[in-house]
DOVO-322704 format. One record per residue (C-alpha): residue number from 1; z, x, y. Coordinates in nm, 3 decimals, decimal comma. Each point is the difference from the previous one (the first is absolute). Layout:
N
<nr NUM; z Z; x X; y Y>
...
//
This chain:
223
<nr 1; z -1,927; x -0,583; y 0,145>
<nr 2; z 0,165; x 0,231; y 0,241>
<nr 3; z 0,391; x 0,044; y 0,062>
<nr 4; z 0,097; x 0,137; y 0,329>
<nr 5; z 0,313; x 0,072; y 0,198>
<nr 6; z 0,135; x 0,078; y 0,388>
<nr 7; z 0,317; x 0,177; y -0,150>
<nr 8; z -0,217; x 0,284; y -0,122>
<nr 9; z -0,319; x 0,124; y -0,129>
<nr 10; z -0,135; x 0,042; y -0,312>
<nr 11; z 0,150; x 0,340; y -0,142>
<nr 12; z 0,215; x 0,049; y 0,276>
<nr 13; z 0,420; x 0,015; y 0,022>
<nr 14; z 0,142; x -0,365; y -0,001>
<nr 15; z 0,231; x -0,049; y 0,306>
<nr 16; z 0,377; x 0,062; y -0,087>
<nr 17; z 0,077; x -0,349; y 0,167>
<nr 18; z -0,236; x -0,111; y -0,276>
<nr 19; z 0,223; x 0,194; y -0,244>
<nr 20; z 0,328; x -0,073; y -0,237>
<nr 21; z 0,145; x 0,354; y 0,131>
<nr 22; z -0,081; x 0,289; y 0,247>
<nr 23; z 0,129; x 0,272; y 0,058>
<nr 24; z 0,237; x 0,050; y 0,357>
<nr 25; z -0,006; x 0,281; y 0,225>
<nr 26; z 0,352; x 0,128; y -0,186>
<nr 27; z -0,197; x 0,071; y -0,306>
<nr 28; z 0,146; x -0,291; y -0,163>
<nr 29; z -0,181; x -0,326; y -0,168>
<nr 30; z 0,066; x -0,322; y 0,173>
<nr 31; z -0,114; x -0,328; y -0,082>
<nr 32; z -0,293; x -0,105; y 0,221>
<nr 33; z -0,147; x -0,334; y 0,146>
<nr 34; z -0,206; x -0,098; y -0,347>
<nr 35; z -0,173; x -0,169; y 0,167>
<nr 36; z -0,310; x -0,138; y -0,211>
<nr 37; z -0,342; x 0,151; y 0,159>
<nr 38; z -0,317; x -0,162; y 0,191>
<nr 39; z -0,248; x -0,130; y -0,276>
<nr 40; z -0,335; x -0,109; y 0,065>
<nr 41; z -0,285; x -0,084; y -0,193>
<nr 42; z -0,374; x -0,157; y 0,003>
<nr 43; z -0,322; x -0,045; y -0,203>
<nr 44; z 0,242; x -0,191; y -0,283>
<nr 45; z -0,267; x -0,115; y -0,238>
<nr 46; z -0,204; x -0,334; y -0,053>
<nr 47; z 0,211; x -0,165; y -0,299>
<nr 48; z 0,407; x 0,146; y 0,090>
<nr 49; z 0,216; x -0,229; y -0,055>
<nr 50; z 0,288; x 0,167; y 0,139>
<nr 51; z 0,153; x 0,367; y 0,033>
<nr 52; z 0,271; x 0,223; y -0,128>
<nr 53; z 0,113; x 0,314; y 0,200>
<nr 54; z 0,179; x 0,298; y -0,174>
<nr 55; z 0,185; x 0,305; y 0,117>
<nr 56; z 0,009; x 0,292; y -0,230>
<nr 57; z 0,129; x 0,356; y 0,005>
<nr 58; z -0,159; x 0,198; y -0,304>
<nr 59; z 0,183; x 0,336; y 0,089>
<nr 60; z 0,374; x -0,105; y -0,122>
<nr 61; z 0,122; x 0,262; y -0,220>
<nr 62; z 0,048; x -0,131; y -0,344>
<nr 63; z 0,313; x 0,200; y -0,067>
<nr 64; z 0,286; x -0,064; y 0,293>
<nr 65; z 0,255; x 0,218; y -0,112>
<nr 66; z -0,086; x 0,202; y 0,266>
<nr 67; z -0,109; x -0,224; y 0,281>
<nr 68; z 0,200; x 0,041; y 0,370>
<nr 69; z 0,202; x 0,317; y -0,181>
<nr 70; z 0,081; x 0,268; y 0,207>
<nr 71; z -0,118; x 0,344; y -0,060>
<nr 72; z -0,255; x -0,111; y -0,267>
<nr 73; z -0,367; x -0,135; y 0,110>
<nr 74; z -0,238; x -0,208; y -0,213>
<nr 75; z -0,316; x 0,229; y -0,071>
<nr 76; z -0,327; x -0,188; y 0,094>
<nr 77; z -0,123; x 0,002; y -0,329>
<nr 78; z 0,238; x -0,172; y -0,171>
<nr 79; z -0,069; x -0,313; y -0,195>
<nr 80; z -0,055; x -0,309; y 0,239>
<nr 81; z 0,070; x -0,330; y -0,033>
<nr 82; z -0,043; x -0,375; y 0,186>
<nr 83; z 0,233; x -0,153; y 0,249>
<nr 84; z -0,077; x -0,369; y 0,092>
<nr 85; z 0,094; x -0,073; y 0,340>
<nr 86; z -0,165; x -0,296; y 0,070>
<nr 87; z -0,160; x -0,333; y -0,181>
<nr 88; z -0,142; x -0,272; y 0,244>
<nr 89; z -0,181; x -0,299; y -0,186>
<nr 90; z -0,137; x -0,318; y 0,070>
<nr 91; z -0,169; x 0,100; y 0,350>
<nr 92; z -0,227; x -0,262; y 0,069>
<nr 93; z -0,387; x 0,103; y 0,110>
<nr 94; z 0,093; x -0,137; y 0,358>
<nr 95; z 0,222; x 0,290; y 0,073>
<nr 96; z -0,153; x 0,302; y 0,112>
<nr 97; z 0,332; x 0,231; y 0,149>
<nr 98; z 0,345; x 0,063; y -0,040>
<nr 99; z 0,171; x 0,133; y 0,309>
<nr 100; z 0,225; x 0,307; y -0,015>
<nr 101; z 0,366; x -0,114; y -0,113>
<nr 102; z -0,133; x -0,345; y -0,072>
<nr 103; z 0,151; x -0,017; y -0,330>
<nr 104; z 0,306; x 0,279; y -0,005>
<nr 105; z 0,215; x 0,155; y 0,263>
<nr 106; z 0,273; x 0,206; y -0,037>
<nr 107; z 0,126; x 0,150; y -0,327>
<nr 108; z 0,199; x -0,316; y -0,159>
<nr 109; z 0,283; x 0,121; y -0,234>
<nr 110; z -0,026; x -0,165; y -0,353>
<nr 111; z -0,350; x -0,158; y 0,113>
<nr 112; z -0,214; x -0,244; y 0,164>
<nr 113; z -0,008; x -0,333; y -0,117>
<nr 114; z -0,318; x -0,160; y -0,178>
<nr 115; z -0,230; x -0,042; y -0,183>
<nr 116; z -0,053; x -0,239; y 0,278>
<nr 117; z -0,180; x 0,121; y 0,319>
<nr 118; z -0,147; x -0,179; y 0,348>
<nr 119; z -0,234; x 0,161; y 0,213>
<nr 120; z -0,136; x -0,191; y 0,311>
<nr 121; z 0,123; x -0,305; y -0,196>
<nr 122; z -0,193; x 0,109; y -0,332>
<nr 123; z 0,236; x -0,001; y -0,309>
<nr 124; z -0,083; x 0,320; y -0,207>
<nr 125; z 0,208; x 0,122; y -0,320>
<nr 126; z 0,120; x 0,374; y 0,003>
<nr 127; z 0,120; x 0,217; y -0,292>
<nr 128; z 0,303; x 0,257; y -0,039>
<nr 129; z -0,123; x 0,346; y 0,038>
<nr 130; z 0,128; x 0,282; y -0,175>
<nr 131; z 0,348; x 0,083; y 0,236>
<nr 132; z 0,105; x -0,325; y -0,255>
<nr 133; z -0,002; x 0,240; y -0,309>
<nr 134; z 0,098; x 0,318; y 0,271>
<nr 135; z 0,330; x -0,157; y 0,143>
<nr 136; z 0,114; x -0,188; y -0,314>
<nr 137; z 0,283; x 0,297; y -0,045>
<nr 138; z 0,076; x -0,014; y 0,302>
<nr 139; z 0,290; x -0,286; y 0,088>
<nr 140; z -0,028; x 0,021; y 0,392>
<nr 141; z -0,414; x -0,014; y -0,062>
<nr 142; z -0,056; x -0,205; y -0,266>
<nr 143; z -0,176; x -0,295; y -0,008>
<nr 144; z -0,374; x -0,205; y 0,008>
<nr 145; z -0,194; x 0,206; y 0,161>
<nr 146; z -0,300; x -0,249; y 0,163>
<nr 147; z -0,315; x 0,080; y 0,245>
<nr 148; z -0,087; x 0,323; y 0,142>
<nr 149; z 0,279; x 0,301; y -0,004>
<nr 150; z -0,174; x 0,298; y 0,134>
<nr 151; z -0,031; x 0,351; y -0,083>
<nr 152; z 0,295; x 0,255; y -0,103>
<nr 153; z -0,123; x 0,308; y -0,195>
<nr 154; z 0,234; x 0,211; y -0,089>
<nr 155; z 0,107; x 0,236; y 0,320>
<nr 156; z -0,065; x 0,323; y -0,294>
<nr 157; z -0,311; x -0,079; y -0,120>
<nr 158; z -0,285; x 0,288; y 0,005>
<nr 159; z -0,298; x -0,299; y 0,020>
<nr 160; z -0,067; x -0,276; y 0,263>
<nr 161; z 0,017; x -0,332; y -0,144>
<nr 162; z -0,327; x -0,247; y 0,078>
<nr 163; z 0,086; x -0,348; y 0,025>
<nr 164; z -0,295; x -0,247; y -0,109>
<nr 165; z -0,051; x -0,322; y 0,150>
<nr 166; z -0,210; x -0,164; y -0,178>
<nr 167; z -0,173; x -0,351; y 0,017>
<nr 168; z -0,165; x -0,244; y -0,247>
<nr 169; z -0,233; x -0,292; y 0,033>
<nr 170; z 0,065; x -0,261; y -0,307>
<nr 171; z -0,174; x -0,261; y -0,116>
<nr 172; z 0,308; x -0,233; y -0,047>
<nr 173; z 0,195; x -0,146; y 0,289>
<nr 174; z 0,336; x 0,064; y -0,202>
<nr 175; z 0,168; x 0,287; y -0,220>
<nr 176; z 0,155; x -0,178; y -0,313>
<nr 177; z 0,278; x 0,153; y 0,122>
<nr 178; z 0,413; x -0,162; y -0,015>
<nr 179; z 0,270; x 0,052; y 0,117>
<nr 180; z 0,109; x 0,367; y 0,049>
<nr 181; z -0,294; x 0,273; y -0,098>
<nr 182; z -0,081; x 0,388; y 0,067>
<nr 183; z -0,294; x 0,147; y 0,141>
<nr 184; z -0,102; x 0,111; y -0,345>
<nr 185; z 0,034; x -0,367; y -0,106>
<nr 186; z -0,281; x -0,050; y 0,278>
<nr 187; z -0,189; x 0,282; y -0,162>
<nr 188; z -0,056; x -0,241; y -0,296>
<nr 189; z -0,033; x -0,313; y 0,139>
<nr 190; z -0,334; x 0,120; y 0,206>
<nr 191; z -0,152; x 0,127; y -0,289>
<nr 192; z -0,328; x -0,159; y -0,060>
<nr 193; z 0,015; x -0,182; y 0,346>
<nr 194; z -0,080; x 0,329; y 0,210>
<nr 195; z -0,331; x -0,107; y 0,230>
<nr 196; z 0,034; x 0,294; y 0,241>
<nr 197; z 0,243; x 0,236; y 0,140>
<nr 198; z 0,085; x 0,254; y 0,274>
<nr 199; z 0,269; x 0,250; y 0,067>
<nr 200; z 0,167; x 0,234; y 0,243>
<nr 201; z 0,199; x 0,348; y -0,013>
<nr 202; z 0,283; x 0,081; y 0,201>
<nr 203; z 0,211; x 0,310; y -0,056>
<nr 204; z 0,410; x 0,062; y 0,040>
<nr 205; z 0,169; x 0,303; y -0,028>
<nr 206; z 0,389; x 0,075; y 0,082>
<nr 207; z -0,038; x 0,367; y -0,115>
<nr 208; z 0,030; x 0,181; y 0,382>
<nr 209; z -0,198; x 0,265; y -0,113>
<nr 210; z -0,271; x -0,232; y -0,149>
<nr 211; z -0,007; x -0,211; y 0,359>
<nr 212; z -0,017; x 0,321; y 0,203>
<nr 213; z -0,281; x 0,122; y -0,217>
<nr 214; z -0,194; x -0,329; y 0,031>
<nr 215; z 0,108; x -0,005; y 0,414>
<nr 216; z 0,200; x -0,324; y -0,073>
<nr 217; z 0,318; x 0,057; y 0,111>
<nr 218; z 0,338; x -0,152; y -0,150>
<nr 219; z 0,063; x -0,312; y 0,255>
<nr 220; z 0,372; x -0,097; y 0,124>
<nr 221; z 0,064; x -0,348; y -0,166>
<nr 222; z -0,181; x -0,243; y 0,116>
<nr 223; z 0,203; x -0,376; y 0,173>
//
C-alpha cells in the first residue's frame, strides 16, 4: 500500500496553510488556515475491509513547563512524547483521496464537531486529537477537539517536529468504536485487524532559526 500527497513530499516541510500556526513576518505566531492536507493512496490490499488514517507528531516534549517561554529553548534531546492530531475511521475501500481542506478549515475555537464526517457524500467517523487534552485549561479554547488540527511546535524548540500520516488497511468494515473516542482508542481497536499499512513524514518547525537552517522560511498567515 502506498500513501501519497500534493501538499508535500515525503520528508519535506508541510505547508503552513496546512498548519494549526505559523509564524508572521513580525516574528509573531498566528493561527494559520489548518487546513487538512492532500492524501492519496493505492495498492490497498486483496481482503481490506476498510481504512483508518492517523496523524501523529512523536517530537512533543514530554515536560511543557517550558514550552512557548521566552528566553528559555527546549534542548533537542529532551524526552519526547506523542501528539495525536488526527483519527479518520471507517473509510470505505472505494475511496482513494482526500482533497486538501476537505475535512478542516480554519482554526475553530473550542472544536470541530463530530465524530460524524461526509466526504463526497461518504459518512466517516473522526476522533478528538490531542488540542482536546491541550486547551482543556484554557476557557476561551476549550472544548472537543474533532478531525485534523495541524501542526504547532513550540516556536523555542531546538528539534523539528515530523508529523506521521499514517494509513491502515483492516480486515473489518467497522471499528467497534461509540460514541466519542481518541486516536489512542483507535490504536486498540485495530489491533489484530492490521492487513497492511503505509505512511508519510512531513516536518514543522516555528523555531526561525530552525526554518532558516532548513531554507523554509516562516510564512505570513495564511487566509
Amino acid at each position: 500500500m502506498k500513501l501519497s500527497s500534493e501538499s508535500f513530499r515525503d520528508g519535506t516541510a508541510i505547508p503552513a496553510a496546512c498548519a494549526f500556526a505559523t509564524m508572521g513576518a513580525d516574528g509573531q505566531v498566528a493561527l494559520s488556515a489548518n487546513r487538512n492536507p492532500q492524501l492519496s493512496w493505492s495498492d490497498v490490499p486483496a481482503g481490506t475491509e476498510s481504512l483508518v488514517l492517523l496523524c501523529i507528531d512523536g517530537d512533543v516534549p514530554q515536560d511543557a513547563t517550558d514550552v512557548n517561554r521566552a528566553g528559555v529553548t527546549l534542548p533537542a534531546s529532551m524526552p519526547r512524547d506523542d501528539f495525536f492530531h488526527w483519527s479518520l475511521i471507517d473509510i470505505p475501500v472505494g475511496l482513494h483521496s482526500i482533497a486538501e481542506g476537505a475535512l478542516s478549515e480554519n482554526v475553530v475555537a473550542h472544536g470541530k464537531r463530530g465524530p460524524e464526517a461526509r466526504l463526497e457524500g461518504i459518512a466517516l467517523r473522526q476522533g478528538v486529537n490531542d488540542y482536546t487534552r491541550w486547551f482543556s485549561s484554557d476557557p476561551a479554547m476549550a472544548g472537543y477537539y474533532y478531525g485534523y488540527d495541524g501542526p504547532c511546535p513550540p516556536w523555542n524548540d531546538e528539534r523539528v517536529h515530523h508529523y506521521i500520516f499514517r494509513m491502515y488497511a483492516l480486515d473489518v468494515p467497522r471499528l467497534a468504536l461509540e460514541g466519542r473516542f481518541t486516536c489512542v482508542d483507535v490504536l486498540n481497536a485495530i489491533h489484530g485487524h492490521i492487513v497492511d499499512e503505509a505512511q508519510l513524514i512531513g516536518t514543522y518547525t516555528l523555531n526561525p532559526a530552525l526554518a532558516a537552517e532548513s531554507g523554509r522560511k516562516p510564512r505570513k498567515k495564511t487566509a
